[in-house]
N, CA, C and O atoms as a Maestro MAE file, in Angstrom:
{
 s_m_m2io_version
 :::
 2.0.0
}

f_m_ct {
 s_m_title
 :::
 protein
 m_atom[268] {
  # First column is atom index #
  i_m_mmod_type
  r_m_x_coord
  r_m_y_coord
  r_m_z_coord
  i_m_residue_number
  s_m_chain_name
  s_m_pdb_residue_name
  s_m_pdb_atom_name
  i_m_atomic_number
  :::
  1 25 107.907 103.734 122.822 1 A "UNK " " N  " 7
  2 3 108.007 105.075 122.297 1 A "UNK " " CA " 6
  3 2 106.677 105.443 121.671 1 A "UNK " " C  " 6
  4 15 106.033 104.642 120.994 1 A "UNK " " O  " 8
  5 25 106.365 106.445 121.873 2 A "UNK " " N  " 7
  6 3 104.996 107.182 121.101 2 A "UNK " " CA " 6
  7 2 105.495 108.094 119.900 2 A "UNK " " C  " 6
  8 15 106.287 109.025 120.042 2 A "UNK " " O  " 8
  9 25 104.850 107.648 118.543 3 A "UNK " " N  " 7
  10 3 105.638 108.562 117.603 3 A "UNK " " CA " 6
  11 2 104.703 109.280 116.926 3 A "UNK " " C  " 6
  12 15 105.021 109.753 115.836 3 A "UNK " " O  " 8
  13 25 103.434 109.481 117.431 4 A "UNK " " N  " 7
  14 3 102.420 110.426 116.636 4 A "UNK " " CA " 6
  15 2 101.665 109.397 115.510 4 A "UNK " " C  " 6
  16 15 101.881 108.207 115.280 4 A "UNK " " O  " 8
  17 25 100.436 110.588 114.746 5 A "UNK " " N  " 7
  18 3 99.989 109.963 113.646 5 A "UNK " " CA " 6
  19 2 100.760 109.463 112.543 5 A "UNK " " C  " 6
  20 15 101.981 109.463 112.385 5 A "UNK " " O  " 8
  21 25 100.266 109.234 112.150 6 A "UNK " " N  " 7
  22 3 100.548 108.840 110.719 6 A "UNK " " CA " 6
  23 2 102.026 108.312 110.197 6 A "UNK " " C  " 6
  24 15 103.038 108.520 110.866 6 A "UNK " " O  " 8
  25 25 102.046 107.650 109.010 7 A "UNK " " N  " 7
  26 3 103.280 106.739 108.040 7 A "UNK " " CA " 6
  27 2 104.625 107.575 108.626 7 A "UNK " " C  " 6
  28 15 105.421 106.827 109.194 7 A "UNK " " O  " 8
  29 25 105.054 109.137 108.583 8 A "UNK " " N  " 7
  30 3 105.591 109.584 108.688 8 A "UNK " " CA " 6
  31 2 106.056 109.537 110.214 8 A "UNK " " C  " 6
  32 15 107.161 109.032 110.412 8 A "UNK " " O  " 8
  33 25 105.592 109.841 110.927 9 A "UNK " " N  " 7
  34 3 105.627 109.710 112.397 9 A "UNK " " CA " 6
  35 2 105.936 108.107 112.995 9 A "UNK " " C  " 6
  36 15 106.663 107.882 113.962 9 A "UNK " " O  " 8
  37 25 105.539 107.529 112.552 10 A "UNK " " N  " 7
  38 3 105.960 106.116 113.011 10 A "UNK " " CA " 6
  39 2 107.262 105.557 111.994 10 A "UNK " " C  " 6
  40 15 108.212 104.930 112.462 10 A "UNK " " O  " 8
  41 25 107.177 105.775 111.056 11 A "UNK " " N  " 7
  42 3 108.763 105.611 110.627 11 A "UNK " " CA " 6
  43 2 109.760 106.307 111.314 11 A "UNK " " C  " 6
  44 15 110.710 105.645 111.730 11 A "UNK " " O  " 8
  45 25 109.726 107.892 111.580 12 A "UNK " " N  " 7
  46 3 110.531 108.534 112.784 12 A "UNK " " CA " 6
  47 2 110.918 108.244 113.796 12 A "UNK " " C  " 6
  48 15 111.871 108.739 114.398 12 A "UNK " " O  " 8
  49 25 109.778 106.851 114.327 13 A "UNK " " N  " 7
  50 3 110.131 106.778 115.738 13 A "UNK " " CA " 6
  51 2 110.785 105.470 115.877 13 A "UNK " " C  " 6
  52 15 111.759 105.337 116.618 13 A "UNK " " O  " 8
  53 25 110.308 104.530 115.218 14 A "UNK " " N  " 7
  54 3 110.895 103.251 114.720 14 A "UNK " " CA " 6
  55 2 112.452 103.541 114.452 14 A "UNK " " C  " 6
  56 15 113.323 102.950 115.091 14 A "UNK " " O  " 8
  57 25 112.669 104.257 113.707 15 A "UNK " " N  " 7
  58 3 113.968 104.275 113.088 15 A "UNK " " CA " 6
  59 2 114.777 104.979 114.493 15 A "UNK " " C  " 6
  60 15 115.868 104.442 114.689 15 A "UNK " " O  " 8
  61 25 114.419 106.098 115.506 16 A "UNK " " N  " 7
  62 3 115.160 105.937 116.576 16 A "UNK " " CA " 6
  63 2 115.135 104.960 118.033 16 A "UNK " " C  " 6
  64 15 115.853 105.057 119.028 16 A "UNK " " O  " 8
  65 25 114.249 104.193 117.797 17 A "UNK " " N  " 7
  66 3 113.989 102.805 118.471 17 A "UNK " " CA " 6
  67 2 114.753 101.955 118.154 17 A "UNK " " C  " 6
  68 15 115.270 101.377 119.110 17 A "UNK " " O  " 8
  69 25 115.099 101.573 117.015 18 A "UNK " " N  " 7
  70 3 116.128 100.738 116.062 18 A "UNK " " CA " 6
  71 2 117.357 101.182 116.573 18 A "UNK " " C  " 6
  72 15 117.980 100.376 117.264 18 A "UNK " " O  " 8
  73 25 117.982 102.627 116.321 19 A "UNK " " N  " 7
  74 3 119.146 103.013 116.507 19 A "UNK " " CA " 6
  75 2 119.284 103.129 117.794 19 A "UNK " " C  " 6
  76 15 120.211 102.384 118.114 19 A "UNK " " O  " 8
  77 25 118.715 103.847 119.024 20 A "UNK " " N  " 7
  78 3 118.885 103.381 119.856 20 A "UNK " " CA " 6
  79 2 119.089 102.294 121.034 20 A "UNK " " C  " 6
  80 15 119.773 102.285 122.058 20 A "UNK " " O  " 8
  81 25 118.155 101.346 120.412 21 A "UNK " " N  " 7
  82 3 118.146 100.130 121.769 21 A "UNK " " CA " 6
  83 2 118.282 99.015 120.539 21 A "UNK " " C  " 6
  84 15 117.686 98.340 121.377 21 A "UNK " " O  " 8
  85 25 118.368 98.635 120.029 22 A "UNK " " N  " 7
  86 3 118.701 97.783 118.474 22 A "UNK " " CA " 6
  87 2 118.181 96.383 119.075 22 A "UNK " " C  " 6
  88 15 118.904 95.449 119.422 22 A "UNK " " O  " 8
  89 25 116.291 96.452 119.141 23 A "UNK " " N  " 7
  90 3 115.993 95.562 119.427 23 A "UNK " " CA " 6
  91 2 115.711 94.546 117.885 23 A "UNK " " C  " 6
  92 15 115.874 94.811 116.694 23 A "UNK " " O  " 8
  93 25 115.072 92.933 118.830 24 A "UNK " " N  " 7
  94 3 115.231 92.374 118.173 24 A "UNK " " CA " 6
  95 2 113.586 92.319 117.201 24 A "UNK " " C  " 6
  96 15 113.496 92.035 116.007 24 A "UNK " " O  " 8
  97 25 112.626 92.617 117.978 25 A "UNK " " N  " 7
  98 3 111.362 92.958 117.201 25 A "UNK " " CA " 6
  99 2 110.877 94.135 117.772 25 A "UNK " " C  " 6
  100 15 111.057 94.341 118.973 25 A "UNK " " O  " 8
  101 25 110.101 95.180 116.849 26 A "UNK " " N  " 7
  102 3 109.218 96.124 116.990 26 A "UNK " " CA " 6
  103 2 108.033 96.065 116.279 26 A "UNK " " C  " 6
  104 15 107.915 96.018 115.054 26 A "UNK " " O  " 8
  105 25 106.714 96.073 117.546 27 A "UNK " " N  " 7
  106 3 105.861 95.889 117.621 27 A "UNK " " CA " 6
  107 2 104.893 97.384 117.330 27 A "UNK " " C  " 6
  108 15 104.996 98.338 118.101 27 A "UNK " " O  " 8
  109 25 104.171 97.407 116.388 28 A "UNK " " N  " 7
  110 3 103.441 98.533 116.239 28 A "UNK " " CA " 6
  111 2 102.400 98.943 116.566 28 A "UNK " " C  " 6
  112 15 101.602 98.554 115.713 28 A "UNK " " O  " 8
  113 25 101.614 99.836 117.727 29 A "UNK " " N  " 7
  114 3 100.106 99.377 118.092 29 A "UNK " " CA " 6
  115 2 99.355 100.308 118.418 29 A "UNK " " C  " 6
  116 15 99.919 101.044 119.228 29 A "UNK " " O  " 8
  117 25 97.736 100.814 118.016 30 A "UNK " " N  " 7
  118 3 97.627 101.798 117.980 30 A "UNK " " CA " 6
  119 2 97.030 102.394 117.181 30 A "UNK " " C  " 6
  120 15 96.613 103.509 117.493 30 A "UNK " " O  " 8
  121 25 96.781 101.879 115.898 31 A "UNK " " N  " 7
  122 3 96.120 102.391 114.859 31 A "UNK " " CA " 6
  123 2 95.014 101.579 114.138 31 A "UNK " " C  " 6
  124 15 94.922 101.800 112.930 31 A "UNK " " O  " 8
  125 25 94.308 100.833 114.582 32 A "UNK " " N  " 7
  126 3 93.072 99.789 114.100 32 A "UNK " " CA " 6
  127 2 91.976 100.242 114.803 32 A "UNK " " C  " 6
  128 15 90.989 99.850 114.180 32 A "UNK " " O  " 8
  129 25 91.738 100.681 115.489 33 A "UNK " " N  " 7
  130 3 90.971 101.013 117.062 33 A "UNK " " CA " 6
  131 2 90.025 101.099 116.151 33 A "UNK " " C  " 6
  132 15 89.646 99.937 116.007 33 A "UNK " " O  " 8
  133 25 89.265 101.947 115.275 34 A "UNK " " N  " 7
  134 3 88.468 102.884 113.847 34 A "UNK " " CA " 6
  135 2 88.314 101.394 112.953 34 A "UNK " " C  " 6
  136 15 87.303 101.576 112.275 34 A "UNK " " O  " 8
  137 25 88.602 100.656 112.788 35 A "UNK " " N  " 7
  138 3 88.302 99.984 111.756 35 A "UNK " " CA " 6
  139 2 87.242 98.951 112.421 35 A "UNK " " C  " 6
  140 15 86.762 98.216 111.559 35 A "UNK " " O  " 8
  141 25 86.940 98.797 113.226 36 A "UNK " " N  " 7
  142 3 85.669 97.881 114.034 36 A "UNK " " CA " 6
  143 2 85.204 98.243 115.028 36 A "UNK " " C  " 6
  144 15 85.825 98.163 116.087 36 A "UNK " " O  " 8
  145 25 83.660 98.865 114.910 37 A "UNK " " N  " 7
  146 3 83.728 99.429 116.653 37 A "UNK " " CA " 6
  147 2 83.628 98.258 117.513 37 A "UNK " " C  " 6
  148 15 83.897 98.497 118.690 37 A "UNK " " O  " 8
  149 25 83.254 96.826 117.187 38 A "UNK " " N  " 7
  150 3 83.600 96.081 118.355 38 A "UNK " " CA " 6
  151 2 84.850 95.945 118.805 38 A "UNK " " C  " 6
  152 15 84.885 95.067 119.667 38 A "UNK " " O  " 8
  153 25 85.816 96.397 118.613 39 A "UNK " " N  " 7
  154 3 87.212 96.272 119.126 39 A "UNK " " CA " 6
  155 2 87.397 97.149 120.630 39 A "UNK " " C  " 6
  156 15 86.985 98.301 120.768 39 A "UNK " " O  " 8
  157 25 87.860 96.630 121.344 40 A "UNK " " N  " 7
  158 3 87.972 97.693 122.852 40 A "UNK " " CA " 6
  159 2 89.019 98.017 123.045 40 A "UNK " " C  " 6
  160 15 89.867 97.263 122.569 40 A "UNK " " O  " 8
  161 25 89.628 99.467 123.942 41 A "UNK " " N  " 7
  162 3 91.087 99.178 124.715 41 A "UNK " " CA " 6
  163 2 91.621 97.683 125.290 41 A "UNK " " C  " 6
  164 15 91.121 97.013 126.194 41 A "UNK " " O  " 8
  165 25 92.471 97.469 124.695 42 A "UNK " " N  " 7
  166 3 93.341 96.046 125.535 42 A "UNK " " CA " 6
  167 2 92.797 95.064 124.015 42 A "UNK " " C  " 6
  168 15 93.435 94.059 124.327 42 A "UNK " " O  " 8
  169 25 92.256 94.743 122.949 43 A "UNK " " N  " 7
  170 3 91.572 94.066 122.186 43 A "UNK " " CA " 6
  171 2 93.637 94.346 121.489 43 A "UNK " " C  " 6
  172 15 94.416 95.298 121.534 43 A "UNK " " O  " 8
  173 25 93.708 93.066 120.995 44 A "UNK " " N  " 7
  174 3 94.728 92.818 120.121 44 A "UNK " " CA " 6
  175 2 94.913 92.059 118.649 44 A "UNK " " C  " 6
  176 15 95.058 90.849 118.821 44 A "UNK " " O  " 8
  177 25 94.938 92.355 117.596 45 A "UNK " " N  " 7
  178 3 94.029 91.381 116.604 45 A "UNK " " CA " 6
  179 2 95.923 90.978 115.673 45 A "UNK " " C  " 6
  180 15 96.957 91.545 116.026 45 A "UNK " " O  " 8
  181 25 95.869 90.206 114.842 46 A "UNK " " N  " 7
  182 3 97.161 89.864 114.110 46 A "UNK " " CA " 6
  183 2 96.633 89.831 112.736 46 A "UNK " " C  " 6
  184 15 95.785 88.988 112.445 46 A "UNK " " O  " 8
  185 25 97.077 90.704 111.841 47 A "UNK " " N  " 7
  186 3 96.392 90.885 110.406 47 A "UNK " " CA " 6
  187 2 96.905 90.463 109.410 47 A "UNK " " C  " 6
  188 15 98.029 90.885 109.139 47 A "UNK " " O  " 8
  189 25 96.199 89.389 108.434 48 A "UNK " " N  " 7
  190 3 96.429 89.012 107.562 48 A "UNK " " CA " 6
  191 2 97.242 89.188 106.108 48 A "UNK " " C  " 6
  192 15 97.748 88.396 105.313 48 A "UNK " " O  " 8
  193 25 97.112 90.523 106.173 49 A "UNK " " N  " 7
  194 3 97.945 91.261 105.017 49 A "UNK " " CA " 6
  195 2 97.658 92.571 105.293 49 A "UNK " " C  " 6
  196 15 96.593 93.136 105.542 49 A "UNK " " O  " 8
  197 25 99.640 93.251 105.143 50 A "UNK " " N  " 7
  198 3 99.444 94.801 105.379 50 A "UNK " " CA " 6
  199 2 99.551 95.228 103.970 50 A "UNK " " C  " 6
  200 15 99.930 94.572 103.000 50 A "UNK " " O  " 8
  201 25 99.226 96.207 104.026 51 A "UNK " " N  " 7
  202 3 99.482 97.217 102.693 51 A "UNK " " CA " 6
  203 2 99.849 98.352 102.612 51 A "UNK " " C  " 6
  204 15 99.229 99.374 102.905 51 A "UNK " " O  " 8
  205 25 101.307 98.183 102.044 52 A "UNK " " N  " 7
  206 3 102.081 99.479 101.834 52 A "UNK " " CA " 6
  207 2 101.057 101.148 101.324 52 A "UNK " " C  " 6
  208 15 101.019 101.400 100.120 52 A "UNK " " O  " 8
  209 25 100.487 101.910 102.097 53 A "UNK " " N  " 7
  210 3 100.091 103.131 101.451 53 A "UNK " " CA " 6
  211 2 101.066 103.816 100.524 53 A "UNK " " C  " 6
  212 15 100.329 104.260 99.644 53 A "UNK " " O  " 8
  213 25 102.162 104.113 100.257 54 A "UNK " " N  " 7
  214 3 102.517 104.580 99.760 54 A "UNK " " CA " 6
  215 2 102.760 104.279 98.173 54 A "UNK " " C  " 6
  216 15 102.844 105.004 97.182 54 A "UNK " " O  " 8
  217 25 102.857 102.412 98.467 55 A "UNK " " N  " 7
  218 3 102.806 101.984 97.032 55 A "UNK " " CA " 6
  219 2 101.749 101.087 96.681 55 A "UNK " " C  " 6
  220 15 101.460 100.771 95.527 55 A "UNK " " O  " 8
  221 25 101.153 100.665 97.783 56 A "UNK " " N  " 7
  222 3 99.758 99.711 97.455 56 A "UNK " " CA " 6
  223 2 100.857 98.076 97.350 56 A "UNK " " C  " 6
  224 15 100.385 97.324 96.498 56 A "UNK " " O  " 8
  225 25 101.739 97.675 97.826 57 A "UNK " " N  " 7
  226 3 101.824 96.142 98.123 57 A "UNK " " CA " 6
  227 2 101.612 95.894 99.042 57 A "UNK " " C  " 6
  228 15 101.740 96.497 100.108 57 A "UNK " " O  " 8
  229 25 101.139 94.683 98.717 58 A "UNK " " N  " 7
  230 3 100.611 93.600 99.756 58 A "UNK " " CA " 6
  231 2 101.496 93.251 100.340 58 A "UNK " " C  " 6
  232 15 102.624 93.202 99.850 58 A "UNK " " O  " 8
  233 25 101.143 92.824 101.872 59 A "UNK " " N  " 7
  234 3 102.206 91.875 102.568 59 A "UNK " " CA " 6
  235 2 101.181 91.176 103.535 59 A "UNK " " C  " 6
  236 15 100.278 91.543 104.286 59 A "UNK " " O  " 8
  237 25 101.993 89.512 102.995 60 A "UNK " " N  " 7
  238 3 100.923 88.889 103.670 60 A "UNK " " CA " 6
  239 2 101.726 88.449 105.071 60 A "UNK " " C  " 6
  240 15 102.880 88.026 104.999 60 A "UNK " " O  " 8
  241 25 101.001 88.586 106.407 61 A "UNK " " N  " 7
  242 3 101.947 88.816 107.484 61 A "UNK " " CA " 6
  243 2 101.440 87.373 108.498 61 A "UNK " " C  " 6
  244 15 102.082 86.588 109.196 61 A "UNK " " O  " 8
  245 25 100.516 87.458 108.285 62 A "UNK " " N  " 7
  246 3 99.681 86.465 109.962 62 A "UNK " " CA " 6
  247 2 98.438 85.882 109.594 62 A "UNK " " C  " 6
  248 15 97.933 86.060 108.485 62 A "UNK " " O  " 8
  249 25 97.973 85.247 110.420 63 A "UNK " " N  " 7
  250 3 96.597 84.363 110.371 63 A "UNK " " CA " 6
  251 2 95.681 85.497 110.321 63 A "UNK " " C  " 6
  252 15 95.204 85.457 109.187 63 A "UNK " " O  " 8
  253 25 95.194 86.465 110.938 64 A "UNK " " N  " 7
  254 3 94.401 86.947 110.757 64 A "UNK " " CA " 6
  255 2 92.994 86.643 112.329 64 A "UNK " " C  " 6
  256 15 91.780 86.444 112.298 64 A "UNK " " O  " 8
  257 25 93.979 86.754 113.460 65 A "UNK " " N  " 7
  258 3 93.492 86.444 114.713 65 A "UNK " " CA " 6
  259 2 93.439 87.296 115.699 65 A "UNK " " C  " 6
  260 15 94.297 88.142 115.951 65 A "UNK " " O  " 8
  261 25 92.317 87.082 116.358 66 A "UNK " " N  " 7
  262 3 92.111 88.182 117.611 66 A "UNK " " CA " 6
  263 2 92.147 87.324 118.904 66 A "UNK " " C  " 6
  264 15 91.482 86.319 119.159 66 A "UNK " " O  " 8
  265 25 93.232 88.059 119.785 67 A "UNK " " N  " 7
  266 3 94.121 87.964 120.902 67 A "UNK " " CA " 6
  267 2 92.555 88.906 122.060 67 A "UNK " " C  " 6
  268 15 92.724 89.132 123.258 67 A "UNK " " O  " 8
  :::
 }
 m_bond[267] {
  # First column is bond index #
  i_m_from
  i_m_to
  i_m_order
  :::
  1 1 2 1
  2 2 3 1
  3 3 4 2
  4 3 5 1
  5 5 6 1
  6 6 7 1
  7 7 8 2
  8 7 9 1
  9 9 10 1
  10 10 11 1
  11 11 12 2
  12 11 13 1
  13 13 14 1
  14 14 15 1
  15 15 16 2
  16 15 17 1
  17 17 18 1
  18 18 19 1
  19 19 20 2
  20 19 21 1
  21 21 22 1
  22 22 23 1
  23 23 24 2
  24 23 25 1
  25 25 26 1
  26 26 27 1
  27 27 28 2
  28 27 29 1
  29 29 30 1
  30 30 31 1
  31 31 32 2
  32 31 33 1
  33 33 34 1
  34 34 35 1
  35 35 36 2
  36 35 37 1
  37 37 38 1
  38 38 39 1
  39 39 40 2
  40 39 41 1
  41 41 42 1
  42 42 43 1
  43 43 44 2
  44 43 45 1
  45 45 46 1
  46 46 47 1
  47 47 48 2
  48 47 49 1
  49 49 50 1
  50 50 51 1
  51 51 52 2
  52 51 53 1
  53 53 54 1
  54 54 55 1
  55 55 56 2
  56 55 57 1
  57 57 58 1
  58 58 59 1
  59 59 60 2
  60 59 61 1
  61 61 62 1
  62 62 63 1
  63 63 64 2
  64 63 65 1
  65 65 66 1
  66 66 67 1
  67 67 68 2
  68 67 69 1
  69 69 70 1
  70 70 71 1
  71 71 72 2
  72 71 73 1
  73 73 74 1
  74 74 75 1
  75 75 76 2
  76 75 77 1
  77 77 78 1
  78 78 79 1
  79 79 80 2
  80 79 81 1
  81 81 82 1
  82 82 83 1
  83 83 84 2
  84 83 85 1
  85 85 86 1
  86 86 87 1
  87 87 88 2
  88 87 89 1
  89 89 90 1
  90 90 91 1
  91 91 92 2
  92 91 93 1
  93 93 94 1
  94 94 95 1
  95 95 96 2
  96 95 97 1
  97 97 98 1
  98 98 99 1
  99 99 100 2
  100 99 101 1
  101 101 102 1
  102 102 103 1
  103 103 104 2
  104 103 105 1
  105 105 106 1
  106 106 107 1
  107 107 108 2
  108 107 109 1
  109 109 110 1
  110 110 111 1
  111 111 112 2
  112 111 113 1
  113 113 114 1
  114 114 115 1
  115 115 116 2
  116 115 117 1
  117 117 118 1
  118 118 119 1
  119 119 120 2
  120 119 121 1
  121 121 122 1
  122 122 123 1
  123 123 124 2
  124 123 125 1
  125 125 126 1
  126 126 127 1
  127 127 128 2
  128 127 129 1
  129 129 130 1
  130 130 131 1
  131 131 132 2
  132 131 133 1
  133 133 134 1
  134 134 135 1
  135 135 136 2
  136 135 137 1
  137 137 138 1
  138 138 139 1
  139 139 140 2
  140 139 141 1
  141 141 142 1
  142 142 143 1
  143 143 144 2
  144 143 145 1
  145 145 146 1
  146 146 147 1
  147 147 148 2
  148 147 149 1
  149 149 150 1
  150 150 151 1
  151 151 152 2
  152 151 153 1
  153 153 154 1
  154 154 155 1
  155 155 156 2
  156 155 157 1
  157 157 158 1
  158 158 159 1
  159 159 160 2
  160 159 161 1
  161 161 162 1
  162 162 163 1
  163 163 164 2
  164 163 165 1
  165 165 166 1
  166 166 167 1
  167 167 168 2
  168 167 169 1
  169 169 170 1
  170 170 171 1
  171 171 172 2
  172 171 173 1
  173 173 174 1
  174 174 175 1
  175 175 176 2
  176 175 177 1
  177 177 178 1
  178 178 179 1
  179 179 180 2
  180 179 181 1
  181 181 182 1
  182 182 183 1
  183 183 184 2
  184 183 185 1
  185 185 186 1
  186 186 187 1
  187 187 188 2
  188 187 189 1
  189 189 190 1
  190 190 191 1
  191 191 192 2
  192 191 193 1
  193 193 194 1
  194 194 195 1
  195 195 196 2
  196 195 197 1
  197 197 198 1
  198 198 199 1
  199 199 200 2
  200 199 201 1
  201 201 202 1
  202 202 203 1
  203 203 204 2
  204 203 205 1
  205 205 206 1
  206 206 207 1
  207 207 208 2
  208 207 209 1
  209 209 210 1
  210 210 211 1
  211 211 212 2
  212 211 213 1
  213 213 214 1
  214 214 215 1
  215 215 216 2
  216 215 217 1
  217 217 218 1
  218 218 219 1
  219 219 220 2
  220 219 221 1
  221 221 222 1
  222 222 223 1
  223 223 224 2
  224 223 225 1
  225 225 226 1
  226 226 227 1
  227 227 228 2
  228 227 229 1
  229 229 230 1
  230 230 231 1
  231 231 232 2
  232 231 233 1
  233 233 234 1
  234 234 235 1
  235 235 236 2
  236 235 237 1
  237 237 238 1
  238 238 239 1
  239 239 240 2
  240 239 241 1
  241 241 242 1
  242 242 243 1
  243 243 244 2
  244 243 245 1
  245 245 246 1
  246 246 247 1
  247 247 248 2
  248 247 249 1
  249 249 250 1
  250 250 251 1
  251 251 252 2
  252 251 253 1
  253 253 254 1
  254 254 255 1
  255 255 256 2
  256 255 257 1
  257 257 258 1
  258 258 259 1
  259 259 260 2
  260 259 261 1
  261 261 262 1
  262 262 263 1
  263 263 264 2
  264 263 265 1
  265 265 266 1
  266 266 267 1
  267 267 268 2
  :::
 }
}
């Protein structure tokens, strides 16, 4: 599913991804591209800690590796 920019838009789309097909993981991808210009189309990286914008927590998620 494509759910647009931003926090708002991807919670929208997630949440009818969920309700509809009630998978078992959702994968989010799409929005790092800007944070390194060495990164290319097809470049996949796994990030170390996300951070809630809305409240600023940390979440520490993965190694911190590029696929």
């Amino acid at each position: 599913m494509c759910g647009g920019i931003g926090a708002d838009a991807a919670r929208r789309a997630t949440e009818a991804v969920i309700r509809e097909v009630q998978p078992v993981r959702v994968i989010s991808v799409g929005f790092a591209g800007a944070l390194d210009p060495a990164l290319q189309v097809g470049h996949v990286f796994e990030p170390r800690t996300v951070i809630n914008a809305a409240d600023g927590v940390r979440t520490e998620v993965g190694s911190a590796r590029e696929y």
